[in-house]
C-alpha positions as CSV (number, residue, x, y, z in Angstrom):
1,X,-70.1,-51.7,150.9
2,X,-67.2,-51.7,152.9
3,X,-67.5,-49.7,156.2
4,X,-64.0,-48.5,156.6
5,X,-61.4,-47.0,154.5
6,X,-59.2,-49.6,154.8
7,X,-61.6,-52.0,154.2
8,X,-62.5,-49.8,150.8
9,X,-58.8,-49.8,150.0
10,X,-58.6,-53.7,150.3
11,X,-61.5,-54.4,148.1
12,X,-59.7,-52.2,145.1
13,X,-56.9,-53.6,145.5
14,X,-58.3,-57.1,145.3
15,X,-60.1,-55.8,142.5
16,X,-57.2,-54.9,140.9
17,X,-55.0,-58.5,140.9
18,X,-55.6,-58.7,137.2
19,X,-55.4,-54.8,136.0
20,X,-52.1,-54.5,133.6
21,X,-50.8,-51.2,134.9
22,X,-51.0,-51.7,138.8
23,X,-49.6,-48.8,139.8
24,X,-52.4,-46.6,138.1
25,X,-55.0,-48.5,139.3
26,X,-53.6,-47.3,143.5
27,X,-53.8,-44.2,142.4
28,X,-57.6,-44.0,141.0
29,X,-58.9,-44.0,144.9
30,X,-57.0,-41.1,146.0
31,X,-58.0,-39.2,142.8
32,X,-61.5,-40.0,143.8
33,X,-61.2,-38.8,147.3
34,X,-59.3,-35.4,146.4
35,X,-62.1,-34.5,144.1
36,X,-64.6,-35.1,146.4
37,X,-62.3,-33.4,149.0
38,X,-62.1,-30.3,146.7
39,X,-65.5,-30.2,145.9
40,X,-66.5,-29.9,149.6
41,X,-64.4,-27.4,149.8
42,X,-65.7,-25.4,147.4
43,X,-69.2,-26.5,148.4
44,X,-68.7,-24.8,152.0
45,X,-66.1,-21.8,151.5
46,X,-66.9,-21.0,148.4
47,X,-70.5,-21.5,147.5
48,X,-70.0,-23.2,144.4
49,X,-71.4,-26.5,143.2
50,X,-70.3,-28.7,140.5
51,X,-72.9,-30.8,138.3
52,X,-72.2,-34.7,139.2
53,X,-70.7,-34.7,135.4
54,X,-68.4,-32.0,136.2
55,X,-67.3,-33.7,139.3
56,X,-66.9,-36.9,137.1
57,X,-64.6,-35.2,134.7
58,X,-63.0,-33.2,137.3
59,X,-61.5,-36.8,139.1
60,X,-60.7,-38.0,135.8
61,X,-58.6,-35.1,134.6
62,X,-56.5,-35.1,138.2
63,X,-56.1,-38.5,137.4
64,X,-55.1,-37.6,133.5
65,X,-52.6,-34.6,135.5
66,X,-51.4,-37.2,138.2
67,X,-50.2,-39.8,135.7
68,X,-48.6,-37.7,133.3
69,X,-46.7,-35.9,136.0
70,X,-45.5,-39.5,137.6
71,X,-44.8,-40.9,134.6
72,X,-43.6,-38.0,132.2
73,X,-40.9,-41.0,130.3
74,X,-44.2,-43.5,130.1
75,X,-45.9,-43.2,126.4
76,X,-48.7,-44.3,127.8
77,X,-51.5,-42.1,127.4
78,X,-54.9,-41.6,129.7
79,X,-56.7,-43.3,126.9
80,X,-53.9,-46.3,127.6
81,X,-55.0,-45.6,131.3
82,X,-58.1,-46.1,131.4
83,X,-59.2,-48.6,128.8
84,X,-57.0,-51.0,131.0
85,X,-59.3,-50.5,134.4
């Protein structure tokens, strides 16, 4: 487990040499860490608490939001997305 977040950042993009769409693959970490970001957030201002499930679904729909917004031309949908991680 790496012990930094460079070191984290590294091992996915290693990880990712072979992945067709490179570019979605970057973004998957920082999808990660703004969900966990906002659920902290909500965790200590707001008193609410997601299920892991909803925390799951709420990184992958940000991702869903992210790559549609970056690449509104792209026909490539989120299924596209993520059957190629």
């Amino acid at each position: 487990m790496p012990g930094k977040v460079t070191e984290a950042l590294q091992s996915w993009e290693e990880a990712g040499v072979l992945v067709r769409s490179r570019s979605r693959w970057r973004i998957i970490p920082a999808s990660i860490w703004w969900t966990i970001w906002k659920e902290r957030n909500s965790r200590c201002f707001e008193n609410i608490e997601n299920s892991i499930e909803q925390i799951k679904l709420n990184c992958i729909l940000i991702l869903c939001f992210w790559c549609n917004h970056i690449w509104s031309n792209d026909p490539v949908s989120i299924i596209d997305v993520l059957d190629s991680l």
